[in-house]
N, C-alpha and C positions, 0 to 999 in steps of 0.2 A: 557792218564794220564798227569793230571801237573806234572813241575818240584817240587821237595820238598829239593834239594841240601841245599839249606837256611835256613832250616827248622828246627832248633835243640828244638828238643819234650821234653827231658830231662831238658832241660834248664825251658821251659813253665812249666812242672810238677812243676820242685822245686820251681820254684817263686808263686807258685799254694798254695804251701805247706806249704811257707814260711808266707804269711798273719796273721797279729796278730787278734786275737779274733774267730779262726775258725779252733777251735782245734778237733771238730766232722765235720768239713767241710765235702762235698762230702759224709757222711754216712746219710744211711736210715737205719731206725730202726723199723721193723716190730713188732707190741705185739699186745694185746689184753684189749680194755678197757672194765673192768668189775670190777672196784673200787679194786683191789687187787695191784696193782700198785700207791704208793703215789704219788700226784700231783707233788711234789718237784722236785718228779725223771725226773718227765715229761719233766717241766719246764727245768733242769737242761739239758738234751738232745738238748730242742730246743735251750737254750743260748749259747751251747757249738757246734753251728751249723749244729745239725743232720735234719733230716724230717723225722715226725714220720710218717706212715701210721697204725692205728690202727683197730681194728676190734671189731667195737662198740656191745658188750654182754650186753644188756640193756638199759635203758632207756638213752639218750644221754645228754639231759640235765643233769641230774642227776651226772651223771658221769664222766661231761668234765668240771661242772661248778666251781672244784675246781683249774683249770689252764687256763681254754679257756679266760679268760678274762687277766692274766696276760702275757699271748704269746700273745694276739689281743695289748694290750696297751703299748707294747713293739717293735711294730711294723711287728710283725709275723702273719701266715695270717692261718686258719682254715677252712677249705670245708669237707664237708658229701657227703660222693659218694657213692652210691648203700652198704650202710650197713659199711665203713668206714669212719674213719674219719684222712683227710688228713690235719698236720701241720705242716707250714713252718716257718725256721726263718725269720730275719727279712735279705731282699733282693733276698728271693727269693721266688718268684708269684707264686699261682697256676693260670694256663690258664683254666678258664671254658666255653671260647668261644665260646665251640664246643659241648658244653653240649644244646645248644640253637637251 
């Protein structure tokens, strides 16, 4: 094992914490889209730096097209993966790399 003597994690955390504009930072937020949930709310999640992962209950266009464009033009990023639908904000990637 390395040394970690130097290593103060506490420290890392708070400055983690501290970032202004990433007050849902670090959270995931599991739901379900099937139009019962307002867009705003959606929206509001992803600005407030969460990642949704959703669980697309019908038609997806349908469904995503009252936020997916406002999280896309905002710099947040939108992937469909086997019956979900996975949204980021804006800095942080989904890797579909491997999906290939």
């Amino acid at each position: 094992m390395g040394d970690f003597d130097g290593l103060d994690l506490q420290s890392v955390e708070d400055q983690l914490g501290d970032e202004e504009g990433v007050d849902g930072g670090g959270r995931i937020v599991l739901g379900v889209l099937d139009g019962t949930t307002p867009s705003e709310e959606w929206v509001d999640l992803v600005d407030d730096g969460a990642v949704l992962v959703l669980d697309v209950d019908g038609d997806l266009n349908e469904l995503g097209s009252g936020f997916a464009r406002e999280v896309s033009q905002g710099g947040g990023n939108l992937v469909h993966f086997r019956g979900f639908l996975v949204v980021t904000p804006p800095g942080v990637t989904i890797d579909t790399d491997r999906l290939e």
